[in-house]
Each structure stands twice: as structure tokens, then as C-alpha cells.
Backbone bond lengths (Angstrom), bond angles and torsions (degrees), N, CA, C in turn:
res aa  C-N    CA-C-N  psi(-1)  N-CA   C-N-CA  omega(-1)  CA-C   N-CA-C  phi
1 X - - - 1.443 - - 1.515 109.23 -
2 X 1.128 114.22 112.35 1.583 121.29 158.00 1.598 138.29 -36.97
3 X 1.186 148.91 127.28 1.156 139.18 -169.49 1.775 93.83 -81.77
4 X 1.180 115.47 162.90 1.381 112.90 -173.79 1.675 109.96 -100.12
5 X 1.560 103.21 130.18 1.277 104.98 -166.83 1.636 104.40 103.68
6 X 1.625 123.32 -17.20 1.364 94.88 -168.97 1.552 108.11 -108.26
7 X 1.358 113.53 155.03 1.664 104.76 177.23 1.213 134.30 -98.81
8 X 1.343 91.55 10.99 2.090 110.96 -176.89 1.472 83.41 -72.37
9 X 1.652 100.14 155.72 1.196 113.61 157.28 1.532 135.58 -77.16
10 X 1.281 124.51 133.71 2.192 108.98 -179.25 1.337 92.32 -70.25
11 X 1.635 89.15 149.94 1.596 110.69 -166.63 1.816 88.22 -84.33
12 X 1.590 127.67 23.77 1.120 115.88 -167.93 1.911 83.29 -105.19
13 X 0.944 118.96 -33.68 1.863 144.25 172.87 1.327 120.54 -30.15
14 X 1.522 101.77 -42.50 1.260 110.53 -155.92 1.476 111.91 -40.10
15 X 1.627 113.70 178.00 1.464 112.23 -171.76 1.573 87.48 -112.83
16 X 1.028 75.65 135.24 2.369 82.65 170.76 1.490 96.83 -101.71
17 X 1.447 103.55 150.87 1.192 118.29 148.84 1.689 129.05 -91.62
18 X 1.418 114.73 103.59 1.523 123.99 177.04 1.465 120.00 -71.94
19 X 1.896 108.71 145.85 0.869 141.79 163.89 1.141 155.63 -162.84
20 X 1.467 138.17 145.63 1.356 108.64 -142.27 1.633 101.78 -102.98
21 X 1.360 111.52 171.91 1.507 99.03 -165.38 1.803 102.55 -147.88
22 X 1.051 141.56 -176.01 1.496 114.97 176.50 2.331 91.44 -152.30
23 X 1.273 94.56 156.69 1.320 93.96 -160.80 1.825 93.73 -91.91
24 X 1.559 112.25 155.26 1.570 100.51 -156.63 1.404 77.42 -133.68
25 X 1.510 130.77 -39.24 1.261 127.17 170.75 1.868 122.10 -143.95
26 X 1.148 101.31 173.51 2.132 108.89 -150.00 2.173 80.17 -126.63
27 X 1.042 110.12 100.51 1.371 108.91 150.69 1.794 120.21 -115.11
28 X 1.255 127.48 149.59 1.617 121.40 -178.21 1.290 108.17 -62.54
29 X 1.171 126.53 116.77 1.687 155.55 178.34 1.846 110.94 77.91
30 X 1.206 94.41 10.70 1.907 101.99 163.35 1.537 123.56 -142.90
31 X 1.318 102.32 162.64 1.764 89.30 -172.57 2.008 79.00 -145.15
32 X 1.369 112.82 155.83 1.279 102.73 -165.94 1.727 85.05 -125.68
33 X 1.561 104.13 146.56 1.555 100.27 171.67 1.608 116.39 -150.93
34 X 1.561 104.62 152.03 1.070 123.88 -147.91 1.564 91.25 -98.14
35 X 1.321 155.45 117.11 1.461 161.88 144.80 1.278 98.66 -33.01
36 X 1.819 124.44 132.93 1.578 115.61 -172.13 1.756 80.93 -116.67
37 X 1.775 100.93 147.98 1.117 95.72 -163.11 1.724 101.59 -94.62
38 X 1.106 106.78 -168.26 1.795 117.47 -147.22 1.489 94.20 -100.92
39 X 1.437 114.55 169.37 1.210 127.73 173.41 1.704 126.38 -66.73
40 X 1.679 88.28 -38.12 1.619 81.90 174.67 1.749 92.19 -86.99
41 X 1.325 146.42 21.59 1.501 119.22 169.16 1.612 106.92 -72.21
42 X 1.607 106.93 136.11 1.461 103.66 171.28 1.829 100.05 95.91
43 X 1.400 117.81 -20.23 1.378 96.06 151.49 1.458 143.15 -97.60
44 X 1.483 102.36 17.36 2.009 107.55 -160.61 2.018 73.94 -100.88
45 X 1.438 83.00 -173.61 1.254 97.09 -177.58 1.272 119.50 -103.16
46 X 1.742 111.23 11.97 1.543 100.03 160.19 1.410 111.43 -134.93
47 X 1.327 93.54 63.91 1.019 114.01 -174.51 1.831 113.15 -67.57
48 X 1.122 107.49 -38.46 1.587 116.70 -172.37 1.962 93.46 -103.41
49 X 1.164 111.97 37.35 1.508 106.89 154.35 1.134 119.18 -144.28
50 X 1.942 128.23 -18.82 1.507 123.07 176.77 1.812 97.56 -87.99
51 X 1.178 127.07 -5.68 1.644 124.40 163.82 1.749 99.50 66.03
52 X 1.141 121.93 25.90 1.658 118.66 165.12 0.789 125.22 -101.54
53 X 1.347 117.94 6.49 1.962 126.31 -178.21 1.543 92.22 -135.69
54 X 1.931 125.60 17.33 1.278 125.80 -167.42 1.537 92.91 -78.82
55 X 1.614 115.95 154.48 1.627 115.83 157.88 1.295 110.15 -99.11
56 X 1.327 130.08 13.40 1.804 139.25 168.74 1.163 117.81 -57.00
57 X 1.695 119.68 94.01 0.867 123.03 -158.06 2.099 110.69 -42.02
58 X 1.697 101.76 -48.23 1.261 107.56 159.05 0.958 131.01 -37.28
59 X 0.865 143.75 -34.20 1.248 166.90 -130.31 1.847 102.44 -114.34
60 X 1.338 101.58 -60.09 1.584 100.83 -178.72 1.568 114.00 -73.98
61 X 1.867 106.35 -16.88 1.274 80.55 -175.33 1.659 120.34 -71.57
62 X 1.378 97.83 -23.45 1.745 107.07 -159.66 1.487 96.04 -70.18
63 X 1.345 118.53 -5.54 1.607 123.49 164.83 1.933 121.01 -76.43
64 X 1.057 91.27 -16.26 1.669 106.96 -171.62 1.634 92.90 -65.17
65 X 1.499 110.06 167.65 1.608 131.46 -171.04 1.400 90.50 -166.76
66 X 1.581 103.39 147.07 1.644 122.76 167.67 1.734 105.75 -93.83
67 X 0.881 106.89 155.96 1.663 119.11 155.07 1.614 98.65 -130.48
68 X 1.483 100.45 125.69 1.538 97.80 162.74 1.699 106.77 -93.47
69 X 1.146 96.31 -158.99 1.371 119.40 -144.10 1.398 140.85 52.86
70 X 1.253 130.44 152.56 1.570 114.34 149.77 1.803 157.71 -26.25
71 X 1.386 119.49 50.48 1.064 121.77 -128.65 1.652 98.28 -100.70
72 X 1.390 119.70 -0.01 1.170 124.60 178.57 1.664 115.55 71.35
73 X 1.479 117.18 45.05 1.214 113.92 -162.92 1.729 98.22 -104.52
74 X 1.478 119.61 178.77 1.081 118.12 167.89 1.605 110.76 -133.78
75 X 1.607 104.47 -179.90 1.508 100.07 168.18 1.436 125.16 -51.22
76 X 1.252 131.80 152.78 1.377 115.47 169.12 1.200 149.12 88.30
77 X 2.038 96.74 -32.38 0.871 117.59 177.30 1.685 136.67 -65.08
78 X 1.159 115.18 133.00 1.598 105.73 -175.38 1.441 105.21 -76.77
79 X 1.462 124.89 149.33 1.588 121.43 168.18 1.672 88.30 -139.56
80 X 1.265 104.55 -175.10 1.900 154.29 -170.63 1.246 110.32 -104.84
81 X 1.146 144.47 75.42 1.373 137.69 146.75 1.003 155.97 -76.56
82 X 1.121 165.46 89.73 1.531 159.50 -113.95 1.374 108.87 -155.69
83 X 1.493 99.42 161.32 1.705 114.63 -156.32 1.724 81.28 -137.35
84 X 1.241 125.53 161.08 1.430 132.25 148.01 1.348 127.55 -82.18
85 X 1.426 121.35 115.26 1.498 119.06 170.35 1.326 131.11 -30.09
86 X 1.269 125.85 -32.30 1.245 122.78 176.36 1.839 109.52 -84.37
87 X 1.394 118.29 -17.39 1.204 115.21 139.12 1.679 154.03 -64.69
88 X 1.990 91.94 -31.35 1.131 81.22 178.58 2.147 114.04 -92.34
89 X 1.574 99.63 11.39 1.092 107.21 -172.79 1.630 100.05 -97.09
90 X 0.998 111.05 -17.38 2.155 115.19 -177.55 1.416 97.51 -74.57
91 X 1.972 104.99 -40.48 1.766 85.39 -175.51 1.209 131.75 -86.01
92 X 1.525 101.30 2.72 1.674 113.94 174.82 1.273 102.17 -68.93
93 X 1.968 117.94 -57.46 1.378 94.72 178.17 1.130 114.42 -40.47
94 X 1.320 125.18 -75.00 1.391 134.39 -156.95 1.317 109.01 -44.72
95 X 1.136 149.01 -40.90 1.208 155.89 164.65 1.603 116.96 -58.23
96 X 1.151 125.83 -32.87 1.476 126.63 -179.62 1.337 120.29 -137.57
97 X 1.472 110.43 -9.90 1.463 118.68 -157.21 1.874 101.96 -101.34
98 X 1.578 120.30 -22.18 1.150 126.22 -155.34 1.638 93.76 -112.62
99 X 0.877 113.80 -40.88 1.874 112.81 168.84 1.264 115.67 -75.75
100 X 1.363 132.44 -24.97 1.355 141.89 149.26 1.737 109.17 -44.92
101 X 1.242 116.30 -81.97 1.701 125.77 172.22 1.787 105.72 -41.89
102 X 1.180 100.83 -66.92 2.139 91.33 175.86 1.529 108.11 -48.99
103 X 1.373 131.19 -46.89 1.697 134.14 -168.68 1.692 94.63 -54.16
104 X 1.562 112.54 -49.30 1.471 119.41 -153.30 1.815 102.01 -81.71
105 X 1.237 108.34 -51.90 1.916 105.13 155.76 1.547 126.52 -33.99
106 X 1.549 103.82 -71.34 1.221 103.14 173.94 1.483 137.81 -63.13
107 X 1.537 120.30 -5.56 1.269 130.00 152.39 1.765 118.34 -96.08
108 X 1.350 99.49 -1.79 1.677 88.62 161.34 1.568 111.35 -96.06
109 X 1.329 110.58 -17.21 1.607 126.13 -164.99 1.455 86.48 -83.54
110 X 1.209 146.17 -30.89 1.270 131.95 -146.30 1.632 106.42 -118.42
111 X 1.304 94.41 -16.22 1.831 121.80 171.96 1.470 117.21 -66.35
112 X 1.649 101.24 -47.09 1.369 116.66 173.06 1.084 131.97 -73.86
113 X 1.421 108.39 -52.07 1.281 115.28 176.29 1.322 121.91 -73.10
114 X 1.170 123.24 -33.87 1.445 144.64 -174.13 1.883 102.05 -70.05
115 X 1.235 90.63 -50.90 1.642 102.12 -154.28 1.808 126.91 65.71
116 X 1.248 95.35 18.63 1.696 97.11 177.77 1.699 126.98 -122.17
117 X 0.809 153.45 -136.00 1.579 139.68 156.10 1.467 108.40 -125.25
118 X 1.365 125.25 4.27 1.308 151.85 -145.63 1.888 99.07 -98.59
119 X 1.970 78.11 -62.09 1.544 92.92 -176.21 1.543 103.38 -67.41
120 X 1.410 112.02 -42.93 1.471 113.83 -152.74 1.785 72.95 -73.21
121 X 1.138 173.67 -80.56 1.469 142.71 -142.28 1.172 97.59 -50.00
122 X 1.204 128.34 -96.15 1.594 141.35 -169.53 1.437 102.79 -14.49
123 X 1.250 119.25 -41.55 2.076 110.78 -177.85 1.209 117.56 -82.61
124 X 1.804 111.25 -22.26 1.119 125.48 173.46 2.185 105.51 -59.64
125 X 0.995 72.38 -74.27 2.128 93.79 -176.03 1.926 99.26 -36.66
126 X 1.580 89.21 -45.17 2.015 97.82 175.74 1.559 121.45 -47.28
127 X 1.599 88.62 -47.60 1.209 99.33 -179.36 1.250 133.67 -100.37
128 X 1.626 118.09 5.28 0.913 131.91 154.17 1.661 125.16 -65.14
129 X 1.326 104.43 -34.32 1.609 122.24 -169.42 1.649 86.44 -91.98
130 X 1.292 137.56 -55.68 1.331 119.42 -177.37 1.666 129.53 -53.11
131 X 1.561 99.71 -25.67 1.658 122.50 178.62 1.576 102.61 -89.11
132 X 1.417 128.90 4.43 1.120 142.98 178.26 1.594 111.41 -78.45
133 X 1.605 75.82 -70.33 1.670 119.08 -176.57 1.762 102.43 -37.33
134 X 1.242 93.62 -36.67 2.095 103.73 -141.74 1.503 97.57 -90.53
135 X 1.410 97.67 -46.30 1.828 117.92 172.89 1.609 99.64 -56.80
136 X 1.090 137.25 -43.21 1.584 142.65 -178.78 1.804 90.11 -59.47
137 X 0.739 112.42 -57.43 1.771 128.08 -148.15 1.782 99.70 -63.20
138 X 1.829 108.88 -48.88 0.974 116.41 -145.68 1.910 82.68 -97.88
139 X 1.264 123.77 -31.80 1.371 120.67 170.96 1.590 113.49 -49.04
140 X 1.452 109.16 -50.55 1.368 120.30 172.53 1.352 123.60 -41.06
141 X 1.245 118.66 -42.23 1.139 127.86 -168.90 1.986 107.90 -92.47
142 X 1.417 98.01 -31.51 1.650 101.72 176.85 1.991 102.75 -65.23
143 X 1.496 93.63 -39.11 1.830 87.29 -173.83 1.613 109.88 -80.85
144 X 1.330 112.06 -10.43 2.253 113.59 166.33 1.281 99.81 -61.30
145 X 1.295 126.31 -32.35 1.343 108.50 -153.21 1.401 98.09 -122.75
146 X 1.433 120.95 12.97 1.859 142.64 163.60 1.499 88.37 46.90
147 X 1.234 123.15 74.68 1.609 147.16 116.70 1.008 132.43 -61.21
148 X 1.824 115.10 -15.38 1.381 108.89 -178.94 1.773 97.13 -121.18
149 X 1.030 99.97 13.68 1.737 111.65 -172.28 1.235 97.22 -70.30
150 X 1.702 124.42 162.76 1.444 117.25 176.01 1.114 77.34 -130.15
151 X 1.839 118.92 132.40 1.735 133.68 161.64 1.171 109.80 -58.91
152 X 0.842 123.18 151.15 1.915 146.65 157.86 2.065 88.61 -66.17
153 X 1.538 95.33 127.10 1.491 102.75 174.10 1.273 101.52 -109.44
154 X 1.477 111.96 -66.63 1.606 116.98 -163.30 1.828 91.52 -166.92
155 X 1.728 85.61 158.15 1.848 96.39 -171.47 1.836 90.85 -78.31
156 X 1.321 96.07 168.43 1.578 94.63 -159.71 1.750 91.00 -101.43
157 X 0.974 124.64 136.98 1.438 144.76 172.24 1.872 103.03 -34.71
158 X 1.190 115.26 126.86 1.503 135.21 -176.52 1.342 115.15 -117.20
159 X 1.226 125.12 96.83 1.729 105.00 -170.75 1.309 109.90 -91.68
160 X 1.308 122.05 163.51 1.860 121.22 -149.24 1.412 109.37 -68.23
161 X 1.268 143.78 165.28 1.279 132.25 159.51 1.133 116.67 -46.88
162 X 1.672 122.17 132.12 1.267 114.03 176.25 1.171 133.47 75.51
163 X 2.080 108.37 2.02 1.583 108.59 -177.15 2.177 93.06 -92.61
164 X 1.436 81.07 163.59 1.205 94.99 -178.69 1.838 109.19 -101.35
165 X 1.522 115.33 151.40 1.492 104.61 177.21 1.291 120.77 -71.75
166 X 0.976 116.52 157.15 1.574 127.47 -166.51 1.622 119.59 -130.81
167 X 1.019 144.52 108.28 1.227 132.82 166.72 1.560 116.32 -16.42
168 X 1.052 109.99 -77.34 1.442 134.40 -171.10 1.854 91.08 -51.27
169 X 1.082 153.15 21.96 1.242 133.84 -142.91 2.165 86.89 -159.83
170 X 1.279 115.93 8.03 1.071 137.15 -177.69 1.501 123.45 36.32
């Protein structure tokens, strides 16, 4: 809810980012789910190296996520999940943006001090693994407090056996 008069958005507002996800297993107060991948997965060209359009069985599990609670889900079932943009944009930094900044320090730190291109690798690689380290640390702490969790929204629409699409049917 908005204060009146103000033009910020309520942090109740936010825009999620949706997706659909399908349930792979039913435990009491968790249901675990598998993200089904997208239409364009498997057409970019790296496709056979980010492993999200992979059919490895391995592969999908390390893709799996829990939702706790009781949510009344079943096998099989497709659902709606969503993350908030301003989340899924914090963990990008954190994921690429903070080992990027340590890589770029530690090869100016090693540039300077060093005065050679030798050092400036070695502070670079330092600081790559320390901006590694930190990005691990600071991810850790975004998924304690399930910032990077995607909520259960709603089961995803099933149309009947055999119905045909419909305009009206959105």
C-alpha cells in the first residue's frame, strides 16, 4: 500500500519475474521443483554449455528448488513461480558483478605495486578467486534469508484433454 501522495512504488508491488516449473517430488511440508525450460532453450549458441535446455538427467537435478510448506501440490504437476526483479538483478551482480570488480582491483593492485604485467596477472587471478570467494559468501547469505528462492504463485493453467485453444481462453 502506498502512502498517499507518494510515487515510490510498495515494496508489496513489486514486479516478479514468472516461470513455470513442474513438481518432481511431494515430501510432508516440502514439494521440490524442477524449472521447465523455455522455448528459446537450445536455440542460442551456447546452448550445450549454460546446461538449462540440458536433458542430463544430472544436470536437471542441480536445477531443482524446494518450496516448503504445505502447498497442496501433486506429482507432475505444472505451477507459476516467481522471484522479484530486484532480486533476480542483486544476484546477477553478485554472481558476475563482484568477481568482475575483485579481478579488475587485483590487476591494478598488482600493476602498481609490482610495476610489471607479471604481477598485474598474479593480482588479477588473486583477485579473481577472492571476488569468487566473497560472491560465494554473499550468495550464501542472499539464499538464508530465500532472496533467491522463487514463491509458489499459482498452478499453471491445464487445458482439458482434447480442448482446443480459444481466444477467449487468454
Amino acid at each position: 500500500m502506498q502512502a498517499p501522495g507518494s510515487t515510490l512504488p510498495s515494496p508489496d508491488d513489486r514486479e516478479l519475474v514468472e516461470g513455470f516449473a513442474r513438481v518432481v517430488a511431494v515430501e510432508p511440508g516440502r514439494v521440490w521443483l524442477e524449472p521447465e525450460q523455455t522455448s528459446s532453450c537450445g536455440g542460442c549458441h551456447s546452448a550445450g554449455l549454460c546446461g538449462v535446455g540440458s536433458r542430463n538427467p544430472k544436470r536437471l537435478e542441480l536445477r531443482r528448488f524446494a518450496l516448503g510448506g504445505d502447498l497442496g501440490l501433486q506429482m507432475g504437476e505444472r505451477v507459476v513461480v516467481g522471484i522479484p526483479e530486484t532480486s533476480l538483478s542483486r544476484g546477477a551482480l553478485v554472481a558476475f558483478g563482484v568477481p568482475l570488480v575483485f579481478l579488475a582491483a587485483g590487476g591494478i593492485a598488482g600493476q602498481e605495486f609490482g610495476r610489471s604485467d607479471g604481477l598485474a596477472f598474479v593480482g588479477a587471478v588473486v583477485g579473481l578467486a577472492v571476488g569468487l570467494l566473497v560472491s560465494r559468501v554473499l550468495a550464501s547469505v542472499m539464499t538464508a534469508r530465500g532472496q533467491l528462492t522463487p514463491r509458489f504463485l499459482r498452478r499453471a493453467y491445464q487445458p482439458a484433454q482434447g480442448a482446443s485453444c480459444s481466444p477467449d481462453q487468454g
